[in-house]
C-alpha positions as CSV (number, residue, x, y, z in Angstrom):
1,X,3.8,130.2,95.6
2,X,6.5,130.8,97.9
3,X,6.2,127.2,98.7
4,X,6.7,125.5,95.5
5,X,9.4,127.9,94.8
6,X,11.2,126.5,97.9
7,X,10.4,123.1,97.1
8,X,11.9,123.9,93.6
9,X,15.0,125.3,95.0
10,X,15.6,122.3,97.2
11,X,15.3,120.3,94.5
12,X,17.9,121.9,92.4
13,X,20.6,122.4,95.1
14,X,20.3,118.9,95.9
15,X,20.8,117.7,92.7
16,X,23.7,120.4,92.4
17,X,25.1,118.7,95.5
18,X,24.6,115.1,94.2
19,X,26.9,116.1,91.0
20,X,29.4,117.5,93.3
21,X,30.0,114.4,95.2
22,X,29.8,112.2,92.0
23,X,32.3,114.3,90.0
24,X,34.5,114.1,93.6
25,X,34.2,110.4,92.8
26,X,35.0,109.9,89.4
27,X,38.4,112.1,90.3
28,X,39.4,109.7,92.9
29,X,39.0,106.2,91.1
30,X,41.1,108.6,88.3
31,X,43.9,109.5,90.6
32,X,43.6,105.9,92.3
33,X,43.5,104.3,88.7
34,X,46.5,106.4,87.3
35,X,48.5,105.7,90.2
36,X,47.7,101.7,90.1
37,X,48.7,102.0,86.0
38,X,52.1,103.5,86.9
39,X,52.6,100.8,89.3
40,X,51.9,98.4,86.9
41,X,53.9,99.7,84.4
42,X,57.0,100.6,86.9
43,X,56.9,96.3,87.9
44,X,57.1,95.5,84.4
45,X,60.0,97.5,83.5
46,X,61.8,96.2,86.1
47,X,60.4,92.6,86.0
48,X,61.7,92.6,81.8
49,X,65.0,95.4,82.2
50,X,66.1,95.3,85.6
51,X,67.9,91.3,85.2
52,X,72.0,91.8,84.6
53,X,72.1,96.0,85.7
54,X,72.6,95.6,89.5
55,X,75.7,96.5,91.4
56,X,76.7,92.7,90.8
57,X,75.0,91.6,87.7
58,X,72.5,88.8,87.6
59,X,72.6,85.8,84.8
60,X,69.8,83.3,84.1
61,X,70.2,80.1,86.0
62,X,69.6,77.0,83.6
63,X,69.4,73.7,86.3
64,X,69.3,71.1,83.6
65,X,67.3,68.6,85.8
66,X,65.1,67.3,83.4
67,X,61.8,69.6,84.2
68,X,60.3,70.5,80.7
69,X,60.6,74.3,81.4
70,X,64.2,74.0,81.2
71,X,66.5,73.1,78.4
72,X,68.1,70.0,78.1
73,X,71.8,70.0,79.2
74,X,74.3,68.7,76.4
75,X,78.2,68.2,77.1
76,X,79.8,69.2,74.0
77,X,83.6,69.8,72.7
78,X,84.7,73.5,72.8
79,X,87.6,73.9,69.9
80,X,90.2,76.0,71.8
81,X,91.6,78.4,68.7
82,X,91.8,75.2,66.6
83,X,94.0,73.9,68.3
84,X,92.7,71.6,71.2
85,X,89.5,70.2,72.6
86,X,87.8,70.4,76.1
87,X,84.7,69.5,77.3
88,X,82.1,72.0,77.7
89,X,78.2,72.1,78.6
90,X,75.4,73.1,76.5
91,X,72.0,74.7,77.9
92,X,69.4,76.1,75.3
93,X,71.6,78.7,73.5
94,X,74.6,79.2,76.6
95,X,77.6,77.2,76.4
96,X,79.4,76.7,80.0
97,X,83.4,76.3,80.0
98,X,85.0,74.7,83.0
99,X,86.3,77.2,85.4
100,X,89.8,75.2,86.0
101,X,90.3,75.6,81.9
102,X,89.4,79.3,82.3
103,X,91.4,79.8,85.2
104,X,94.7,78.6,83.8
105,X,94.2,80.1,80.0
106,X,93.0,83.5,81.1
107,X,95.2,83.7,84.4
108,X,92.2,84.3,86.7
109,X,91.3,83.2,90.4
110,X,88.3,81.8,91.9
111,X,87.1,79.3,95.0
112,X,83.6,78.2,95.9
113,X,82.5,79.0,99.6
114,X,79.8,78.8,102.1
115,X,78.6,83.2,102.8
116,X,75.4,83.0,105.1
117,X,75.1,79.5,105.0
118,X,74.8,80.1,101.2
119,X,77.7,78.5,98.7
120,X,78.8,80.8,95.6
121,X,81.2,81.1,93.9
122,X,84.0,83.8,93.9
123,X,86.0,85.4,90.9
124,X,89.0,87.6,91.1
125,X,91.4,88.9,88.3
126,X,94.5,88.7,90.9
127,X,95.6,88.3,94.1
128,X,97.6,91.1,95.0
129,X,96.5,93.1,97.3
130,X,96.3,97.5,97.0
131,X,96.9,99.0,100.5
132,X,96.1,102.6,100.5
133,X,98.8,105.2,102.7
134,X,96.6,106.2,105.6
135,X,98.4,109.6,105.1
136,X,101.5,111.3,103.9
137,X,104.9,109.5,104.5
138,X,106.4,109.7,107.3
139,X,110.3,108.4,107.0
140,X,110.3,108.0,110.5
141,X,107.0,106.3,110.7
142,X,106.0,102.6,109.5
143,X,107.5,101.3,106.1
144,X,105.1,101.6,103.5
145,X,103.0,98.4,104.4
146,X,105.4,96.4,105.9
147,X,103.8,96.1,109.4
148,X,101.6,92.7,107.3
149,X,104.9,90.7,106.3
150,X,105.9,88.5,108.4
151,X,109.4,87.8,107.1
152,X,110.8,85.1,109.5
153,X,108.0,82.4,108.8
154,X,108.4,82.8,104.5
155,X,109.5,79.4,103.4
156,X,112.7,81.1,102.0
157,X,113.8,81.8,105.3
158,X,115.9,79.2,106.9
159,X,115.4,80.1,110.1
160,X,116.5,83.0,112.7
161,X,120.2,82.9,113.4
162,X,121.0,82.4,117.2
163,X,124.4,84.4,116.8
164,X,123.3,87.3,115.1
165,X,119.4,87.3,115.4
166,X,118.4,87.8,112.0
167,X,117.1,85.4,109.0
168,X,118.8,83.0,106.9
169,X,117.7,82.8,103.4
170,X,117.5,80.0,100.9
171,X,115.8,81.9,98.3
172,X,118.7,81.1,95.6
173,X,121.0,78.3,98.0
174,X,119.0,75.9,100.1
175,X,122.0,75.7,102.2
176,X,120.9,79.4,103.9
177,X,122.7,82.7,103.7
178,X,122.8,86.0,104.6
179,X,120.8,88.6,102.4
180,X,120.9,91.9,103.0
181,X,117.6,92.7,101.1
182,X,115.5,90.1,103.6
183,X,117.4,91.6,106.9
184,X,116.4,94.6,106.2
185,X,112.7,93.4,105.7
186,X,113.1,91.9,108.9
187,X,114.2,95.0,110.4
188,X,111.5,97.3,108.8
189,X,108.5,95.1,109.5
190,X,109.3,95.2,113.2
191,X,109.7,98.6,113.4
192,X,106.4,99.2,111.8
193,X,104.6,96.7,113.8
194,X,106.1,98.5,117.4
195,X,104.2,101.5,115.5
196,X,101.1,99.7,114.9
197,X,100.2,96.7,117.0
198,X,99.7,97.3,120.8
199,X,102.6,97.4,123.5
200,X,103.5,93.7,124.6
201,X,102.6,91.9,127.3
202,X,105.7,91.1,129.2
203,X,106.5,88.7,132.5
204,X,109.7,88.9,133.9
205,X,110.2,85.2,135.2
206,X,113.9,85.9,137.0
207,X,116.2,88.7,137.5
208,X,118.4,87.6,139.9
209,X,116.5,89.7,142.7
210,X,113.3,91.3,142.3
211,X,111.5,88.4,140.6
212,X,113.3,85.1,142.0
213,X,111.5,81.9,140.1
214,X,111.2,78.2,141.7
215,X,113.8,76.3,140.4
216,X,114.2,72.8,140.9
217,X,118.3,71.6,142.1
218,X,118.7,68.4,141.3
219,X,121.6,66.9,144.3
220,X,124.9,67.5,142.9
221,X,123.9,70.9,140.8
222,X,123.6,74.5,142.7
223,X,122.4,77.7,142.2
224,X,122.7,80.9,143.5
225,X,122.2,84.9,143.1
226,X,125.3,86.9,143.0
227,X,126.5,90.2,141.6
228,X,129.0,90.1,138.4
229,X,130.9,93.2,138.4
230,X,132.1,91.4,134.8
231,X,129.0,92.8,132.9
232,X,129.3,95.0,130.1
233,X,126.1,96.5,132.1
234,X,126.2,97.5,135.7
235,X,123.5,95.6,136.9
236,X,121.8,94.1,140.4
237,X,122.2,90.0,140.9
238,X,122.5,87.8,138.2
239,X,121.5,83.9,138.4
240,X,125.0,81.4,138.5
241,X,124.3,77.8,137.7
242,X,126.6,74.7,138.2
243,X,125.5,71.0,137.3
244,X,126.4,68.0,136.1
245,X,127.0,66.9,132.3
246,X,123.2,64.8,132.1
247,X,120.1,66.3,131.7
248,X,119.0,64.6,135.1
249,X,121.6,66.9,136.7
250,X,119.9,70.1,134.8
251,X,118.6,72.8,136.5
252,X,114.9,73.1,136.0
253,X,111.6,75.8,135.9
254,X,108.7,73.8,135.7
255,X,105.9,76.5,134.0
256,X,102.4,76.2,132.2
257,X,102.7,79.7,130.1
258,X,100.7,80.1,127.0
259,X,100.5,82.9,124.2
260,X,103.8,84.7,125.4
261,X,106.4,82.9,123.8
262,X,108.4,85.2,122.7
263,X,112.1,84.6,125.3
264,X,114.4,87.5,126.3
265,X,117.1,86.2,128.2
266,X,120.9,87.7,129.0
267,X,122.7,84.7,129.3
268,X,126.5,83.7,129.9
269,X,127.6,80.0,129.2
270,X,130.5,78.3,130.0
271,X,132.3,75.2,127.4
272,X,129.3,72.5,127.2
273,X,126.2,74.3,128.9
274,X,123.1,74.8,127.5
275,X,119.6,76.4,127.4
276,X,116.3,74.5,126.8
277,X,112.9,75.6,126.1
278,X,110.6,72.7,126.3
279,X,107.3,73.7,124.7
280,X,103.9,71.9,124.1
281,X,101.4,71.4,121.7
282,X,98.4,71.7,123.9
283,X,95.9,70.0,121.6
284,X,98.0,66.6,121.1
285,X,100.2,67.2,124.3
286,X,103.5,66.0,122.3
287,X,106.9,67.6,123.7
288,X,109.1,69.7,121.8
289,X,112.4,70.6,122.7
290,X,114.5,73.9,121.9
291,X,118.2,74.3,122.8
292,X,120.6,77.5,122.6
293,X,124.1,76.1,122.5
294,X,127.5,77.2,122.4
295,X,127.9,76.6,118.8
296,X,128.5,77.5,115.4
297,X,125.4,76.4,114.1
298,X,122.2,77.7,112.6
299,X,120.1,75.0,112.8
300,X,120.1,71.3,113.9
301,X,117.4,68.7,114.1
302,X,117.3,65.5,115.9
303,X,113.6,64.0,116.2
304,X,111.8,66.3,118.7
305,X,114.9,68.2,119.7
306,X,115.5,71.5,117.8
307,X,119.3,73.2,118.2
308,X,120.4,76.5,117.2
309,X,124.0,77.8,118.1
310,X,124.9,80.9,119.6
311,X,128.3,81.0,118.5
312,X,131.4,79.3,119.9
313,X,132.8,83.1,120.2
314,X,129.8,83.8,123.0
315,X,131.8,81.1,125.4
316,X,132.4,82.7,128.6
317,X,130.8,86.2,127.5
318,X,127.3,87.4,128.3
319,X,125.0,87.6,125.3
320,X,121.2,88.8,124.6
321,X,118.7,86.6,123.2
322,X,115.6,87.8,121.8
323,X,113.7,84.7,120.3
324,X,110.5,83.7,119.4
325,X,109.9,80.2,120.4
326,X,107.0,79.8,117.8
327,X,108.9,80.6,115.0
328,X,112.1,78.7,116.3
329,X,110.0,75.7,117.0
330,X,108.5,75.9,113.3
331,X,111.5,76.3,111.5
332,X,112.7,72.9,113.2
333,X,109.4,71.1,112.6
334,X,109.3,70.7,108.2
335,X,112.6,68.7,109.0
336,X,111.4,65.6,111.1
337,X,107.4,66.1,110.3
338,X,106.1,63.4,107.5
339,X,105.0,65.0,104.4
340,X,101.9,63.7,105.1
341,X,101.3,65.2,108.6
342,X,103.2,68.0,107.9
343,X,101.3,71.6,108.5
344,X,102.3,74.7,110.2
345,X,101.5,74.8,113.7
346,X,99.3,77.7,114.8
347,X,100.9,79.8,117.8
348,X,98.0,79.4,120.2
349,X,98.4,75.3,120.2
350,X,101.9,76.2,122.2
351,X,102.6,76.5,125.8
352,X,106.1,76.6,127.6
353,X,105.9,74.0,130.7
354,X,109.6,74.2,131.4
355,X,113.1,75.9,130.9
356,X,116.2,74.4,131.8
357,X,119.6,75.2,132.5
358,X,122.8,72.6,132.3
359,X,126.1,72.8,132.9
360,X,127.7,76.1,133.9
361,X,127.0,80.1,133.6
362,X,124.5,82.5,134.7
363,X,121.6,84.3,133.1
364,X,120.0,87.4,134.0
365,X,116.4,89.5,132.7
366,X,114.3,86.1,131.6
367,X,111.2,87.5,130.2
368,X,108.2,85.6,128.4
369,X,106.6,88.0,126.0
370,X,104.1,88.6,123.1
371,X,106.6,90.3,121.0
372,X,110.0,92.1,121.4
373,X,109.8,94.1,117.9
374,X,112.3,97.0,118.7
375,X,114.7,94.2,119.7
376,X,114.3,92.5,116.5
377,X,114.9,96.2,114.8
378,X,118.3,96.4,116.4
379,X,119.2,93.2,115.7
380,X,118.8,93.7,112.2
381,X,120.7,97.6,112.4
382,X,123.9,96.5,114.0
383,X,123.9,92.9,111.3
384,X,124.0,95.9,108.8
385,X,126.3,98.0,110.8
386,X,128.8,94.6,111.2
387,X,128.9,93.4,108.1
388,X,129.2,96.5,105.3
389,X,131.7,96.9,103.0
390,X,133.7,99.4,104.3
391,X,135.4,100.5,101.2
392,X,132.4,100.3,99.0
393,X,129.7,100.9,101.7
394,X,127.6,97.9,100.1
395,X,126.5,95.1,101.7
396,X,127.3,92.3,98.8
397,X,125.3,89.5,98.1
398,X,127.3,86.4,98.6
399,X,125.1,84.0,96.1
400,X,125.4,83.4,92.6
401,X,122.4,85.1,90.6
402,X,120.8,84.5,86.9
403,X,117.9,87.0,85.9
404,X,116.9,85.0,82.8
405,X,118.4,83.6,79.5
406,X,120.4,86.7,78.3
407,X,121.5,88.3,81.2
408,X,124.9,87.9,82.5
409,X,125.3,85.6,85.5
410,X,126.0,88.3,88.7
411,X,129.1,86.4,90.6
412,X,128.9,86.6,94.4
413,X,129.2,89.7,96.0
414,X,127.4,91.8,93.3
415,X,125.3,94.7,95.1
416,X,121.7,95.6,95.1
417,X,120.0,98.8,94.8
418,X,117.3,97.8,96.6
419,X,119.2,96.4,99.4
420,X,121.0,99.2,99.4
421,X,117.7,101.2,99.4
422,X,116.0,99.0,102.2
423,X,119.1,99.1,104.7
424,X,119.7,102.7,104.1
425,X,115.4,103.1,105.3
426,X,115.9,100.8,108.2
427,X,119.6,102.8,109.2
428,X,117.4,106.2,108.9
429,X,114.9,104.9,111.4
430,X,117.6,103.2,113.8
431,X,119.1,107.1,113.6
432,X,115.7,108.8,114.7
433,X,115.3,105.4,116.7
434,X,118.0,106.0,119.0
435,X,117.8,109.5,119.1
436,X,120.9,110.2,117.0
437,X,123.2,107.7,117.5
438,X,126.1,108.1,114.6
439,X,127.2,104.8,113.7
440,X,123.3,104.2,112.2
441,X,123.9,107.5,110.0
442,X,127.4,107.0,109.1
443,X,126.5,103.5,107.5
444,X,123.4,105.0,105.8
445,X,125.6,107.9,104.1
446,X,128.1,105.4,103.4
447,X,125.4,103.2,102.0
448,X,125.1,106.4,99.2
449,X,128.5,105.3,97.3
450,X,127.0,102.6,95.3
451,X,124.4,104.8,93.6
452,X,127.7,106.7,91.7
453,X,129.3,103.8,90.5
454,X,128.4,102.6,87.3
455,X,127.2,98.8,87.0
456,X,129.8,97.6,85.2
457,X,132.3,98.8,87.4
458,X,130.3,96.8,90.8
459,X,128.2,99.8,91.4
460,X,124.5,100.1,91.0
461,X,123.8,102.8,88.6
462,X,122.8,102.0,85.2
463,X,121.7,104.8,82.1
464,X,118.2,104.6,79.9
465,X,119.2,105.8,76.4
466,X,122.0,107.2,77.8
467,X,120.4,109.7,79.5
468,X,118.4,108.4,82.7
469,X,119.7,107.4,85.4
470,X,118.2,104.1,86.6
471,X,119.6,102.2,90.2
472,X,119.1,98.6,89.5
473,X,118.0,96.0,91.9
474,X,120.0,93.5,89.7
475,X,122.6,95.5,87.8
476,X,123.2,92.8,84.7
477,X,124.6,92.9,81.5
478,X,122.3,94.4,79.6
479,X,120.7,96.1,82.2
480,X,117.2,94.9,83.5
481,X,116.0,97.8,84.8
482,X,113.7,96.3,87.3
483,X,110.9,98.5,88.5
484,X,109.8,97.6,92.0
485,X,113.5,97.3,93.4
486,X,114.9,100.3,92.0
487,X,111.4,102.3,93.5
488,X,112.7,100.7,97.1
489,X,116.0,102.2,96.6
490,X,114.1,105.9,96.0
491,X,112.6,105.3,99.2
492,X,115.6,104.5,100.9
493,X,117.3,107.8,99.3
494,X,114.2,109.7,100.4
495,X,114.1,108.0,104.1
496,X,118.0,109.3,104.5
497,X,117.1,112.8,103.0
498,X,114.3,113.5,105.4
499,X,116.3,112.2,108.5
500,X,120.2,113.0,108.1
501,X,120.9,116.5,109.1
502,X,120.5,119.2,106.9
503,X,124.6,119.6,106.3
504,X,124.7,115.6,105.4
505,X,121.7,115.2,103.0
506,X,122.3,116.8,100.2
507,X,123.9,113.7,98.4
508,X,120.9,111.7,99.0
509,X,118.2,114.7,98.2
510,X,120.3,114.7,94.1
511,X,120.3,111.2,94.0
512,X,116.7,111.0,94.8
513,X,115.6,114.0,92.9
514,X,117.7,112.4,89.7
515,X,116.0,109.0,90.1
516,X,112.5,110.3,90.3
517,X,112.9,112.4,86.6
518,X,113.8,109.0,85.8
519,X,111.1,107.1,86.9
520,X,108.6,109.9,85.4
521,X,110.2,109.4,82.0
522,X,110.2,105.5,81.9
523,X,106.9,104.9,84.3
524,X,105.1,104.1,81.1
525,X,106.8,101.9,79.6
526,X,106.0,99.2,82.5
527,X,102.6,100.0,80.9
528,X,100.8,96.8,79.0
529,X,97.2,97.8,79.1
530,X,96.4,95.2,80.9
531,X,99.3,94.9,83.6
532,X,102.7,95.7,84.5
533,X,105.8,94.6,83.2
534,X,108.6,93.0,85.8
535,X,111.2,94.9,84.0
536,X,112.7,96.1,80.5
537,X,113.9,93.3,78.9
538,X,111.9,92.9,76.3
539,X,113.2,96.4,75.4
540,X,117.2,95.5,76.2
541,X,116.7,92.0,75.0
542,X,114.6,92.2,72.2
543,X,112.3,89.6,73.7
544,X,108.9,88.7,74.8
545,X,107.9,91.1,77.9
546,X,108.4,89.5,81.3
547,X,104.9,90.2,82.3
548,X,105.2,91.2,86.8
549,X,102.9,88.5,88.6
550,X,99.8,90.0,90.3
551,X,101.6,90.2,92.9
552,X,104.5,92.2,91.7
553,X,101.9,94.1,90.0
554,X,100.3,95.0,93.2
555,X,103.7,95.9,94.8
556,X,103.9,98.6,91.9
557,X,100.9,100.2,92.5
558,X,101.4,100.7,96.3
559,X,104.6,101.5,95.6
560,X,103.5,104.7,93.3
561,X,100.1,105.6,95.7
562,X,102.9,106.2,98.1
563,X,105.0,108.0,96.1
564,X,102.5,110.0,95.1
565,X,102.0,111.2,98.7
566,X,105.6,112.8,98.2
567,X,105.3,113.9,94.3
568,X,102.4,115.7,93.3
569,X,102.9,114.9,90.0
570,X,99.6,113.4,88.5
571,X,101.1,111.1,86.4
572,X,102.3,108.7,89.5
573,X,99.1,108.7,90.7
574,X,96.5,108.6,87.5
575,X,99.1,106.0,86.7
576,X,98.4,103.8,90.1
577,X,94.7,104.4,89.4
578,X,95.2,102.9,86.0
579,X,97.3,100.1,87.3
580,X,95.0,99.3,90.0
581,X,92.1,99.0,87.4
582,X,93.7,96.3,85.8
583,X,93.8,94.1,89.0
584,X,89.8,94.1,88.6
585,X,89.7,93.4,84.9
586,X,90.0,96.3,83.5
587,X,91.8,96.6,80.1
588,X,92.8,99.9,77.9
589,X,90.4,100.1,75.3
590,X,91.0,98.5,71.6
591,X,91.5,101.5,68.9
């Protein structure tokens, strides 16, 4: 009995056993089959949804190569506002316009290139360029952004005078002139690249004594080291020179020097003597030739033979050069280059492979460097320092100007707010430069004068509605009220204020203070929802806005994210977001 009942139990706890494991089963394949579903489910989603909602959105690709699962490709006429015709392309239901008919009606920018050995095709709404401040201002520090220009190899730039080391422009007179405006770019972009870029390589080739360099003395020409108690700077021995009037007479350095070609050189020259730099294109091995005369010249050019003058005042006097041979040789090479060869040279195709010396004179501290920057700072401070106004403290344009039909022609030597602005920011930094020398703040303060005088009566200062007061980069009649140029001229009263000493800055602090109420009153009228307006003559005109090209448009928005790190103010900066938006394709919405 107790047998069977045994047997009976061990039946019935193994079949309890067996539906244990089953059910254990069946809740697996569940779990296993559930997951599997959502799987399944999750692909299709994002098989059918997930096309076109990526960070860059993806479109269906129609080839049109005559496979039967595509559609047939039709070229078609797209009616442009019933007005004109181009030729488009028809796939199934997508009509394709060509990109060079979009790119001119809609103002947009796009290039096809190679990424990853990959071609595509790229699409911008501008090219401006937004650089963010890395920090607050500093008015002593870099100028807003100015350490990327490159001011001496623009096409409006002549070339870099020999006398006074600064450019010529031919933005409005081919013939080249002096503009205050560019100088003091020139100025402020070297200072903020002796900020930002690395400290130069420098070799010091002769100095008369320390470093004595190989010359070659042709008979008939000498050479010697002796002391001149003449220079303005006490000094050791200086290099005299005598030869003949041929260039077979000429003193020469024979050298193979590459990437420093930047020349510093003290130099005195006697009636008839010159400098050359001979320099060569390492890649075609052709011979370029670049002299520093005694002459009133900015730039000659005579096959491979380049000539700038140094002034027929520097005879018999010593003199500093600072020059960068690159930008000397370029400037010559547009002139005697074919159009169809012609292309600007890169800097690293150059070497020097010889310097000479002919006639009579001495030279003293010839250096080969990669950059002299707070040389070509100075330059550009005592141009400024030499050639303002004294009675107005302006440094007038000498060039005819015409904003557009309905402005008053400006006769030479009408003033500039923004040069004004720009030379009072570099005169600032030549101040804290050179650790308080005066003549760099007297100029700036003086430089103050303009922004009193009313417009019509050859100052800067024009009024909004009679009651804002605007500094005008072009002071017309009407006024223009340009917005980018009368921003630099805030700077420039800002740049002054933070430097001067406390007892000399309150001029500059009311005049910046009055201009900023300004700008926050008027900012949005710039405003077109999609862009920027240049300036307000649409409003003191009654014309057609003069939209600001992208990249005047970018200008304004790095002008106000800078601001903005002076001014709390959120209107400058929600409006530089705003503005920044529309470089992307951004547009205010429609009501």
């Amino acid at each position: 009995m107790t047998a069977l009942k045994n047997g009976v139990g061990a039946s019935a706890d193994q079949k309890a056993r067996f539906f244990l494991v089953i059910m254990r089963l069946n809740l697996k394949f569940l779990l296993i089959s559930l997951c599997l579903m959502v799987a399944l489910i999750t692909f299709a989603l994002w098989a059918n949804c997930g096309v076109g909602h990526g960070l860059v959105p993806k479109w269906p690709q129609h080839h049109g190569d005559g496979d039967n699962s595509f559609e047939q490709t039709e070229e078609i006429d797209c009616i442009i506002n019933q007005e004109y015709a181009i030729g488009c392309r028809k796939e199934g239901e997508e009509v394709y316009l060509p990109f060079s008919f979009l790119q001119k009606y809609f103002d947009v920018y796009g290039s096809l290139n190679v990424v990853d050995g990959s071609r595509r095709f790229d699409w911008t709404h501008s090219y401006g360029k937004v650089n963010y401040p890395k920090g607050a201002y500093d008015p002593r520090g870099i100028f807003m952004y100015f350490e990327n220009y490159n001011v001496e190899m623009r096409d409006r730039v002549k070339c870099i005078s020999a006398i006074d080391g600064v450019p010529i422009s031919t933005q409005w007179e081919s013939q080249g002139y002096f503009y205050a405006t560019q100088i003091a770019q020139f100025g402020l972009s070297h200072y903020s690249k002796n900020l930002t870029e690395p400290e130069p390589r420098r070799k010091t080739v002769e100095d008369g004594e320390r470093e004595m360099a190989t010359w070659i003395m042709p008979k008939g020409s000498s050479m010697n080291r002796t002391i001149d108690r003449m220079r303005p700077v006490a000094g050791g021995a200086v290099l005299s020179f005598s030869t003949g009037k041929s260039f077979d007479t000429a003193v020469v350095l024979p050298m193979d020097h590459v990437l420093d070609l930047v020349l510093s050189i003290d130099v005195l020259l006697k009636p008839n003597s010159t400098i050359c730099v001979t320099l060569q294109n390492r890649e075609t091995q052709k011979l370029y030739h670049v002299y520093y005369i005694l002459a009133d010249l900015l730039i000659g050019v005579q096959d491979e033979n380049i000539y700038y003058g140094i002034g027929l005042n520097s005879t018999g006097a010593w003199k500093h050069l600072t020059r960068d041979l690159f930008v000397d040789l370029q400037k010559g090479l547009p002139q005697y280059a074919s159009t169809d060869k012609r292309r600007k040279m890169r800097r690293t195709e150059l070497k020097v492979v010889e310097i000479s010396l002919l006639g009579n004179g001495s030279i003293d501290n010839l250096t080969l460097s990669t950059s002299e920057h707070i040389s070509h700072f100075y330059d550009a401070a005592e141009w400024l320092i030499r050639h303002q106004d004294p009675s107005t403290g302006g440094w007038p344009i000498p060039v005819r100007r015409k904003l557009g039909s309905g402005f008053g022609e400006l006769a030479r030597g009408w003033y500039s707010a923004m040069a004004q602005g720009h030379a009072i920011s570099l005169l600032a930094r030549a101040y804290y430069h050179s650790k308080g020398d005066k003549r760099y703040l007297r100029a700036a303060l003086d430089g103050l004068k303009l922004f009193r005088i009313p417009s019509y009566q050859g100052g800067v200062l024009a009024t909004f509605l009679g009651k804002y007061a605007w500094y005008e980069e072009y002071p017309t009649t009407p006024h223009s009220f340009v917005l980018n140029g009368f921003i630099y001229s805030l700077l420039g009263l800002y740049d002054l204020n933070s430097t001067a000493p406390a007892n000399q800055s309150n001029e500059a602090a009311v005049l910046f203070e009055q201009g900023m109420a300004s700008l926050k009153k008027m900012l949005l009228l710039y405003d077109t929802g999609s862009g920027t307006s240049y300036d307000l003559r649409h409003f003191t005109l009654g014309i057609a806005p003069n939209l600001a090209r992208w990249d005047y448009h970018a200008t304004h928005v790095n002008q106000l994210l800078l601001l903005a790190t002076i001014d709390p103010d959120p209107l400058i900066a929600q409006t530089a977001e705003r503005w920044k938006n529309y470089m992307v394709g951004k547009r205010a919405p429609h009501n």
